[in-house]
C-alpha positions in Angstrom: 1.0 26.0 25.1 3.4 23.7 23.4 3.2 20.3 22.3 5.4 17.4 22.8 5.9 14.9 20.1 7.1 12.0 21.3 9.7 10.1 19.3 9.0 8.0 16.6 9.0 4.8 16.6 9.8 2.3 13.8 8.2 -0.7 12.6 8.6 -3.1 9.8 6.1 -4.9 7.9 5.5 -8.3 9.6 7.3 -9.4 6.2 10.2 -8.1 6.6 10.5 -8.8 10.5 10.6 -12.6 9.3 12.7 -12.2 6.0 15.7 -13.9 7.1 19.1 -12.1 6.0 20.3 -14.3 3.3 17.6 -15.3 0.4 15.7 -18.3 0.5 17.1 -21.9 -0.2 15.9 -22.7 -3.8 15.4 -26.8 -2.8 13.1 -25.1 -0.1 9.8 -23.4 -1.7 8.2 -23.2 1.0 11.0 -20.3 2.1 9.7 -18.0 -0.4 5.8 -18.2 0.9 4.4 -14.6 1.4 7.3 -13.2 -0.5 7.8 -10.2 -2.8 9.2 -11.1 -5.6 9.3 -9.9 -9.4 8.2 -12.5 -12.3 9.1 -12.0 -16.1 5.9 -10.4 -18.0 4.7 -11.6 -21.2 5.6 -9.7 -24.3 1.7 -8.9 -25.8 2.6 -10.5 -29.2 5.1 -12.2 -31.2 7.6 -11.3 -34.1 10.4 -9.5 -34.9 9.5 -6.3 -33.2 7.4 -7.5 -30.5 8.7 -5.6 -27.4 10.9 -7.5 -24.6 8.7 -9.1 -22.2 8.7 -6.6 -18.8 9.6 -7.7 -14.9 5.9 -8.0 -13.1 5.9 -7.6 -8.9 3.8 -10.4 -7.3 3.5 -12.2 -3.8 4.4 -15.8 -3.8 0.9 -17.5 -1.9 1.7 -21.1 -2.6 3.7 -23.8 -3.8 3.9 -27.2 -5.2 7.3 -28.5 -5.0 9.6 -26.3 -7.2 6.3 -24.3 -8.6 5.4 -21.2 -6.6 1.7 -19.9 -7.1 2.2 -15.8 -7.2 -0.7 -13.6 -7.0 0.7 -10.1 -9.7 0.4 -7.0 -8.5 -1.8 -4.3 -10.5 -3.8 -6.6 -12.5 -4.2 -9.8 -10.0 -3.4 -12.7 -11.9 -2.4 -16.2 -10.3 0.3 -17.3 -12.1 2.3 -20.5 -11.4 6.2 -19.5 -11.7 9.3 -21.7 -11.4 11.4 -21.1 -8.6 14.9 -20.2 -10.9 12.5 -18.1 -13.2 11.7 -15.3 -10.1 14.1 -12.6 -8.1 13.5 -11.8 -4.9 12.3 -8.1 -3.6 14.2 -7.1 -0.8 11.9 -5.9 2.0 14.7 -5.2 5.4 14.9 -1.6 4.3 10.9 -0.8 4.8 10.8 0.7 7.9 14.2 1.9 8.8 14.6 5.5 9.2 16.9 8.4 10.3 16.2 11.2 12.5 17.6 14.5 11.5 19.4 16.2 14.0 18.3 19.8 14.0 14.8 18.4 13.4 11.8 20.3 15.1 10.7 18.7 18.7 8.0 21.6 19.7 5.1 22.4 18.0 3.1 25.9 19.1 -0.4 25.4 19.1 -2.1 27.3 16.8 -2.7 30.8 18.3 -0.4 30.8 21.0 3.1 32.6 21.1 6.0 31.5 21.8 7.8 33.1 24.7 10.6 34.1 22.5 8.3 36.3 20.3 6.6 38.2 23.0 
């Protein structure tokens, strides 16, 4: 016997089903709530050959006028980040995917043969 697999569907993440298509209004924090975004790091010591401070990921989960509270990814850390200082993570593209043409539809169940074979 052979089974079916029905097509795929796709889904995006509930984030990027409400991400509107142009970026959020800077005079407007509360646009970036629930976010993705990326946050400059924090170079682990100072002088002349301290290395450059490294881009950190990190939700936005609050704000306070221009201030947005982001919550880092990797380590957890709330940090409280001006709005000018972050970019913005694209999410639209999660979810989107193409189907290949010659792509198999039929599975054999393990055991059986196909008519072809026999």
């Amino acid at each position: 016997s052979v089974v079916q697999v029905p097509k795929a569907t796709l889904s995006t993440s509930p984030v990027a089903q409400q991400t509107p298509t142009r970026p959020p209004d800077p005079s407007k924090p509360q646009e970036y709530m629930f976010r993705r975004v990326t946050v400059p790091g924090e170079a682990p010591s100072q002088g002349p050959e301290a290395p450059t401070p490294s881009a950190q990921k990190a939700r936005v989960t609050g704000h306070d006028g221009e201030m947005l509270e982001v919550i880092t990814e990797g380590n957890w850390q709330r940090q409280q980040v001006h709005v000018k200082d972050l970019s913005l993570i694209d999410e639209s593209h999660f979810g989107s995917a193409s189907l290949v043409a010659n792509a198999p539809k039929e599975f054999p169940m393990p055991g059986s043969q196909s008519k072809d074979k026999a």
